[in-house]
C-alpha positions in Angstrom: 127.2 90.9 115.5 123.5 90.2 115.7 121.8 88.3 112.8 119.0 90.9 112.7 120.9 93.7 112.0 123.1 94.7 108.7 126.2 96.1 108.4 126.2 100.3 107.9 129.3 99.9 106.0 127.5 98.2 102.9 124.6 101.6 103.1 125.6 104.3 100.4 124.6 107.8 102.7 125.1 109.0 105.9 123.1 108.1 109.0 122.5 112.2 107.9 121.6 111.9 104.8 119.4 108.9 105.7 117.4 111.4 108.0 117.0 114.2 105.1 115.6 111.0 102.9 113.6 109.9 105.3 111.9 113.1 106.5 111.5 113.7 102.3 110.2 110.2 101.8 107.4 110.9 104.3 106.4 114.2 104.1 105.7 113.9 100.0 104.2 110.8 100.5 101.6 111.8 102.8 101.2 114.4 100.1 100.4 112.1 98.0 98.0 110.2 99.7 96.3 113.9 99.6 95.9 113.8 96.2 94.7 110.0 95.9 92.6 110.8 98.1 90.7 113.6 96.4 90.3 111.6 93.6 88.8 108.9 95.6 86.5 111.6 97.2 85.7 113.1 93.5 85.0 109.4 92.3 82.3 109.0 94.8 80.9 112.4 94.9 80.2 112.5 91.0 79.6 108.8 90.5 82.9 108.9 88.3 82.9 104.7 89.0 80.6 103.7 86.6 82.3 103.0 83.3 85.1 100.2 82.9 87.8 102.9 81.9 87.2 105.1 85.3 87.5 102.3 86.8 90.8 101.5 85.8 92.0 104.9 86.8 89.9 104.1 90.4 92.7 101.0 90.2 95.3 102.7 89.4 94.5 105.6 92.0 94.5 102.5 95.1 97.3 101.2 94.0 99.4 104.6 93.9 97.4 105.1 97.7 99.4 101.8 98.5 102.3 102.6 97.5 102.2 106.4 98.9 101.7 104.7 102.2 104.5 102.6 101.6 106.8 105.5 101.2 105.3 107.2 104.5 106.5 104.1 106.7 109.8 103.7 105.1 110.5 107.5 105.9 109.1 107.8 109.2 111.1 104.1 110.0 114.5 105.7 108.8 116.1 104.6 111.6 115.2 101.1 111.4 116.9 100.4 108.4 119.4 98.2 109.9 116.9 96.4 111.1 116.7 93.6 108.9 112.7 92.5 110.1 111.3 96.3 109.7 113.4 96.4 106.5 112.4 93.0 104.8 108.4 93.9 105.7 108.8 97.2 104.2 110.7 96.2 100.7 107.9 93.6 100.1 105.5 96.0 100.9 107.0 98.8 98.5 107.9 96.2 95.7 104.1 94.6 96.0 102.8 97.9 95.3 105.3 99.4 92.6 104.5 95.9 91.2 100.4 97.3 90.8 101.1 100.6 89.6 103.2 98.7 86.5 100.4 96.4 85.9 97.6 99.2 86.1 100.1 101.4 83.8 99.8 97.9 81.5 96.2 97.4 81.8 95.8 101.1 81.0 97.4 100.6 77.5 96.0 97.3 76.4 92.7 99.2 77.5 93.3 102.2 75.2 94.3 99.6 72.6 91.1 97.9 72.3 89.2 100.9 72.5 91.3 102.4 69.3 91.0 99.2 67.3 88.0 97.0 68.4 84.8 99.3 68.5 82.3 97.1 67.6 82.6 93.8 69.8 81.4 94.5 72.9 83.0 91.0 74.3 86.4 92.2 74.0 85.9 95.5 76.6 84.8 93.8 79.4 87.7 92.8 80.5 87.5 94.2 83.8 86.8 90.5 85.4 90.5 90.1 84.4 92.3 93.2 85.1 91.6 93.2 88.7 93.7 90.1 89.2 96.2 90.9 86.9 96.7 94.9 88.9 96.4 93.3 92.6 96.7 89.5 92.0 99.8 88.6 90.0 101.9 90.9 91.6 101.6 89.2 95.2 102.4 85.5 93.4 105.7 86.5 92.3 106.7 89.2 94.6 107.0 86.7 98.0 109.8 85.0 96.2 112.8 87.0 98.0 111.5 85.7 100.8 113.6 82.8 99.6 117.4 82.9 100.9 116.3 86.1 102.9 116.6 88.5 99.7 114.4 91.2 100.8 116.5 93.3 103.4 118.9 96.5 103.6 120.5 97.9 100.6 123.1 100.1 99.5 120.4 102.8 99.6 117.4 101.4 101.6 115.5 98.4 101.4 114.5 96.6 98.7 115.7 93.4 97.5 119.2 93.3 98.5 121.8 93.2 95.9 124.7 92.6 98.7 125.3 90.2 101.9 124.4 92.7 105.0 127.5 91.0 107.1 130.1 91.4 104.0 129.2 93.4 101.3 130.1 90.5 99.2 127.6 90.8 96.1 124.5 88.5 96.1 123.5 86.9 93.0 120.3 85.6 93.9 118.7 89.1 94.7 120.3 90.7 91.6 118.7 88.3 89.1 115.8 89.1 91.0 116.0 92.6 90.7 115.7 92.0 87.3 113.7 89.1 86.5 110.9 91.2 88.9 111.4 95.2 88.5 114.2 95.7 85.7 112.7 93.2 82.6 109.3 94.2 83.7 109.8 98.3 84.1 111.7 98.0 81.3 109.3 95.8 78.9 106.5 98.1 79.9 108.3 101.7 79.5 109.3 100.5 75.6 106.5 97.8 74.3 104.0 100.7 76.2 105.5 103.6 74.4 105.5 101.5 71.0 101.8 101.2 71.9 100.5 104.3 72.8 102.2 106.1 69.5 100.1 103.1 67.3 96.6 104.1 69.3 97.6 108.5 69.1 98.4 107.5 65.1 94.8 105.1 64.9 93.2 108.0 66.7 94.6 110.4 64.1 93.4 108.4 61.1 90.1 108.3 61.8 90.0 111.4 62.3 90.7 112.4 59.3 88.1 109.6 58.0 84.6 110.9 59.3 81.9 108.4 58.3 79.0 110.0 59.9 77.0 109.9 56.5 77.7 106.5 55.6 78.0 104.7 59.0 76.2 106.5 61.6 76.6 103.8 64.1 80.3 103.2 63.9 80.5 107.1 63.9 78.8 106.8 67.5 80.6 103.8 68.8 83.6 105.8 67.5 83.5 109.0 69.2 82.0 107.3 72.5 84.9 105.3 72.5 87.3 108.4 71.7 85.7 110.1 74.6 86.8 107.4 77.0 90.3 107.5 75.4 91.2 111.1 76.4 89.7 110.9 79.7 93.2 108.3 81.0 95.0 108.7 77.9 97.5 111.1 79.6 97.9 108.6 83.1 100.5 106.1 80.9 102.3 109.0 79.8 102.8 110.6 82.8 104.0 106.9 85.0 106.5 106.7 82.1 107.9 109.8 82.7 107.9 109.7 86.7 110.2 106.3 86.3 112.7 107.7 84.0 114.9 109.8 86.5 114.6 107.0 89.4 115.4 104.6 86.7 118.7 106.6 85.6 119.3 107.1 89.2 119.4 103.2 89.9 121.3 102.5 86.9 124.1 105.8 87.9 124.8 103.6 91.5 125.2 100.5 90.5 127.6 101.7 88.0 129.8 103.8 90.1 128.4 103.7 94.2 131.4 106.2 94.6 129.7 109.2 93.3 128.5 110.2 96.7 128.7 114.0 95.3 125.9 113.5 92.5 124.3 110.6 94.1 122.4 112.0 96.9 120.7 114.9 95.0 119.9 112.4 92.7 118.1 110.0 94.8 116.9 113.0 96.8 114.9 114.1 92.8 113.8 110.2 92.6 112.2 110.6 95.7 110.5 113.3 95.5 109.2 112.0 92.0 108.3 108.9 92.8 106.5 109.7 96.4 104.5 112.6 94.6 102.7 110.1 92.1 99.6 110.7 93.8 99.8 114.6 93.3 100.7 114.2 90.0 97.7 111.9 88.8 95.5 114.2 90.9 96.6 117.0 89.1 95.8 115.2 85.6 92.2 114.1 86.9 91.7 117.1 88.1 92.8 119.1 84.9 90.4 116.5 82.8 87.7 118.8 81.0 84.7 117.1 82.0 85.8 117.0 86.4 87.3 120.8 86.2 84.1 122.7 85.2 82.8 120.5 87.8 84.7 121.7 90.6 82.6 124.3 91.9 81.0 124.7 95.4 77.8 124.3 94.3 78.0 121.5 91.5 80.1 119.7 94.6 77.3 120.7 97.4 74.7 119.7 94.8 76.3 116.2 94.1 77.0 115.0 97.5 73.4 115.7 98.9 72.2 113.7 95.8 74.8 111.3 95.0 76.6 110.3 98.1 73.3 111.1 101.0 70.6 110.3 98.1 68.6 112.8 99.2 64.9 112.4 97.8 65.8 109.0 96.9 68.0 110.6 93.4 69.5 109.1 90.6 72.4 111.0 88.6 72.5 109.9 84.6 75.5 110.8 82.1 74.2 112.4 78.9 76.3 112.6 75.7 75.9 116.2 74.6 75.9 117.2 70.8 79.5 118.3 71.2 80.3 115.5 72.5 81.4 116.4 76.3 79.5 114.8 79.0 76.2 116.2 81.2 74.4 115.1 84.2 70.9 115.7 84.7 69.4 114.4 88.4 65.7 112.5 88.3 64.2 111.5 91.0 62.7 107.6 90.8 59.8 108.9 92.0 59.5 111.1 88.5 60.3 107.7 86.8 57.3 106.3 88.0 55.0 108.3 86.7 57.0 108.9 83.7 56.8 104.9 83.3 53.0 104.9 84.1 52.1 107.2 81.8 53.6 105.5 78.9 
């Protein structure tokens, strides 16, 4: 048998049902890339780049790109599955950038944690110098380990890091600890300590609500609703990462305890594909449902914002304004009005 192929008798589905997953894999991943894609376009086009927390969903958004991408080439390479090169490329590739979008869910929540508890030192939110590593960085040191003892290759139910020897089907004890020791602890550790997290920020949030110090501490009161406005703007991204990885999660943990379940399996993983592929769509939906970008999404406020913030027509700048009620505006002023604003003073 050749070295650089596996054996199809270790794979969970059909050559079939491979196809189906394939064709699925691809199709809602270019999807995906879509949506990532519009938010990358409505990032530029309104300048939605220039505080540290949209950022961080600008992070989050390339990673999910990444990894929509990856999901496009595993489906479209179906056939290469047995192919132990195409497959070892691709698992790295996919578990580099699941990898991100678990550290950019991470960052997300330490992010809304200091802006819930630490308000007034400034030295604590710019952390951005560090999350950038952390979300693209750290993944990549860790994630070339299967490379070791060829772990990354075909699974039961595509490629990954294998839990099984591809000429056997005996079980393989170095990729299973490392199934855990780089997806499971992780996924797991971030799903439940994140949870934990965002209910003590929702209950902080709640609190002060119900404590306005406007009168006495006009300042805080400022810092507090500034910072409360950047809250709810990716407040909803953790959530909704949590919730995509719960059904793939179950699915996992479903064949590995019984493989035999053929009946219910292939549904299943055919749900957790769709889910998981569509993360794009599903992030775009939330940007695009955020208060402050949805009464912007109108021909004209688009038309007006590209001639002035993406082809700086008239030589324009675009500056945020804090409204009384606390919502976001945009007036455009020319540098030119600046000037003679400046000179006059």
């Amino acid at each position: 048998m050749d070295t650089n192929q596996s054996n199809t008798s270790c794979l969970l589905f059909t050559e079939s049902e491979f196809m189906i997953l394939g064709i699925i894999q691809a199709v809602v991943g270019f999807i995906s890339i879509i949506g990532c894609s519009f938010i990358f376009c409505i990032m530029l086009i309104f300048k939605k780049y220039v505080f540290q927390s949209q950022r961080l969903i600008l992070y989050l958004t390339v990673a999910i790109f990444l990894s929509s991408i990856s999901y496009v080439v595993r489906g479209m390479g179906y056939r290469h599955i047995h192919n132990k090169a195409f497959c070892s490329g691709n698992a790295f590739f996919s578990q580099y950038t699941a990898a991100c979008i678990l550290t950019s869910v991470a960052c997300l929540v330490i992010e809304l944690l200091i802006r819930s508890f630490i308000l007034k030192t400034d030295k604590w939110r710019n952390l951005e110098k560090f999350y950038v590593p952390v979300i693209f960085v750290l993944p990549a040191v860790f994630d070339w380990i299967p490379f070791i003892n060829d772990a990354y290759g075909p699974t039961k139910s595509g490629c990954w890091i294998r839990s099984e020897d591809p000429q056997t089907c005996d079980t393989f004890l170095f990729g299973i600890v490392l199934q855990y020791i780089l997806w499971y602890v992780p996924l797991y550790s971030t799903l439940v300590i994140g949870c934990v997290l965002y209910v003590m920020v929702i209950v902080t949030i709640s609190k002060r609500n119900n404590s306005y110090t406007a009168l006495i501490e006009p300042q805080r009161q400022a810092e507090y609703e500034q910072a409360l406005k950047e809250i709810k703007q990716f407040r909803w991204y953790p959530v909704i990462l949590v919730l995509i990885n719960i059904i793939p999660l179950t699915t996992r943990v479903i064949t590995d305890i019984n493989p035999d379940w053929n009946l219910y399996l292939f549904p299943l993983w055919v749900i957790s594909i769709v889910i998981q592929a569509l993360q794009g769509g599903f992030i775009a939906l939330i940007f695009a449902l955020d208060p402050d970008t949805r009464k912007r999404l109108t021909f004209s406020q688009i038309k007006a914002a590209f001639i002035y913030n993406v082809m700086n027509f008239e030589d324009t700048v675009e500056y945020p304004i804090i409204t009384t009620d606390g919502d976001s505006a945009f007036t455009i002023t020319t540098k030119t009005e600046i000037k003679n604003k400046n000179e006059v003073v």
